[in-house]
N, C-alpha and C positions, 0 to 999 in steps of 0.2 A: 627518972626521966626529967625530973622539974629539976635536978642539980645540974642535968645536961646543957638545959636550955639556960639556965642562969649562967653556966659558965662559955657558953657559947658568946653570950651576951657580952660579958665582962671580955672574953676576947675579941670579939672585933673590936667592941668600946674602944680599947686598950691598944688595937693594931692601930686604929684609927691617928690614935696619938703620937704613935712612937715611930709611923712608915713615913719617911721625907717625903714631903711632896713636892712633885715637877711642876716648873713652871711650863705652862702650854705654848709660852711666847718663845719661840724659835729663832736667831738672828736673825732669821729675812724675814720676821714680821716686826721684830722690833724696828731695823733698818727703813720698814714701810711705811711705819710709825713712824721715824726719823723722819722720813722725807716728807710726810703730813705736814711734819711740824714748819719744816724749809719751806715748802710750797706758801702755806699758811701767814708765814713771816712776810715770806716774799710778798704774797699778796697786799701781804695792809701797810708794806713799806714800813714794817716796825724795826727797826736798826737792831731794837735790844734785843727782841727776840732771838733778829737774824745771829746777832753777834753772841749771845749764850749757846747759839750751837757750834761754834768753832770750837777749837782745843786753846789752851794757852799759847801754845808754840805752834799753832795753824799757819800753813802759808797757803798765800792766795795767789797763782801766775794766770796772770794775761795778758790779750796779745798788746804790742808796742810796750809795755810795763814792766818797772823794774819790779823786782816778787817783793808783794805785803805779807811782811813776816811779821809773826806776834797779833797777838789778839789787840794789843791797843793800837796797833799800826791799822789795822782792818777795820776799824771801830774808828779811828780817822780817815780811814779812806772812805769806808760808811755815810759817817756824818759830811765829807766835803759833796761825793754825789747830791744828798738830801739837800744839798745849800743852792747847788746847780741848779735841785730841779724844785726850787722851790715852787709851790702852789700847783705842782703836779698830784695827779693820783692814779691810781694804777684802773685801769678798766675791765682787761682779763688776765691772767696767770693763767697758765697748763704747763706741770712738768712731765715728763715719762721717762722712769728710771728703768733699767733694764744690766742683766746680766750679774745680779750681786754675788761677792764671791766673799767667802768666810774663810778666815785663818787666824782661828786663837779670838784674841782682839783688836786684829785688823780687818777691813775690810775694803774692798770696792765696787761700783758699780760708774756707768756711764748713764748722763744723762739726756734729755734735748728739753729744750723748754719754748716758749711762744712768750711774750708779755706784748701789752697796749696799755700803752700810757698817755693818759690825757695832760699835756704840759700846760704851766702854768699860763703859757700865751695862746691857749686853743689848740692848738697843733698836736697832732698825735703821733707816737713814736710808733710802733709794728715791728717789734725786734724777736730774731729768733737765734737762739743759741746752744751748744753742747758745751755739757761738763763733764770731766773724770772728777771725781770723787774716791779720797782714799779715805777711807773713816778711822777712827781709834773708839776701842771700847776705853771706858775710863772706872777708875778703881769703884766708882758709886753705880756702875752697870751704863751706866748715861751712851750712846753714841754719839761724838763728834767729829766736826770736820777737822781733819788732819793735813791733809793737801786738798785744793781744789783749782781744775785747771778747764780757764772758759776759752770757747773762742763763738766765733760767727756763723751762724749757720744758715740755711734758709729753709722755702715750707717745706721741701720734698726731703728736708731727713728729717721730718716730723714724723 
C-alpha cells in the first residue's frame, strides 16, 4: 500500500513535468492587451511607445495623406505632430475596439476612439475618430500594427 502511494506520488510529481503547459492568454486577450498598450501610449503622448507597437514595414493611411510606410517614416510623422503641438497634453483618451478577428498571425479588429487635448495656447481640441487595424503576430509572439487606417468620426459612432 505505501509502494502505491509513493508511486502515485512520483507520477503526478513526474506528469507534472513532462505535460506542456497552455498558455491561458488566447489571441483576443493578448490583442486586449495590445490595445492597453495603444490606448496607454496614446494617452501620455509617448511617440516611443506608440511607435514600438508598429511592425517594421507598418503603414499608416489617412485621410487627404499620402500612406506612412515604414516604422521610421511614422516615427517622423510622430515626432513632426509632437513639434505642432508642442506644450499640449492630452486631457482624456477612450478607445473601443470591437469585432477582433484571428487568422494564424494576422489579425483585425475596428476601432473608434474620443481624445481631448489641451493645446499649447489654451484651446482644447474634442476629436473623435475610427480605426481599422490589421495586426501581425511577430516571430517573438509580440502583436503589432501592420496596417492602420484612421478617419473622422463623431460622438454618435462612439
Amino acid at each position: 500500500m505505501q509502494n502505491r502511494r509513493l508511486a502515485l506520488v512520483f507520477f503526478v510529481a513526474f506528469s507534472a513535468l513532462v505535460v506542456p503547459r497552455v498558455s491561458a492568454a488566447t489571441p483576443q486577450h493578448e490583442i486586449e492587451q495590445f490595445n492597453d498598450a495603444f490606448a496607454a501610449a496614446t494617452r501620455h503622448m509617448d511617440n516611443a511607445a506608440t511607435l514600438a507597437l508598429w511592425a517594421d514595414d507598418g503603414v499608416s493611411l489617412l485621410p487627404s495623406t499620402p500612406p506612412i510606410v515604414g516604422k521610421k517614416a511614422i516615427g517622423a510623422f510622430l515626432d513632426g505632430v509632437m513639434k505642432q503641438l508642442a506644450g499640449a497634453h492630452m486631457e482624456s483618451f477612450d478607445m473601443r475596439c470591437h469585432a477582433i478577428e484571428v487568422s494564424g498571425p494576422w489579425a483585425s479588429e475596428w476601432c473608434s476612439e474620443h481624445q481631448v487635448v489641451k493645446l499649447g495656447d489654451g484651446k482644447t481640441f474634442d476629436g473623435w475618430g475610427k480605426m481599422l487595424l490589421v495586426l501581425h503576430r511577430q516571430s517573438d509572439g509580440r502583436w503589432t500594427i501592420a496596417r492602420e487606417m484612421w478617419n473622422q468620426a463623431s460622438p454618435s459612432d462612439f
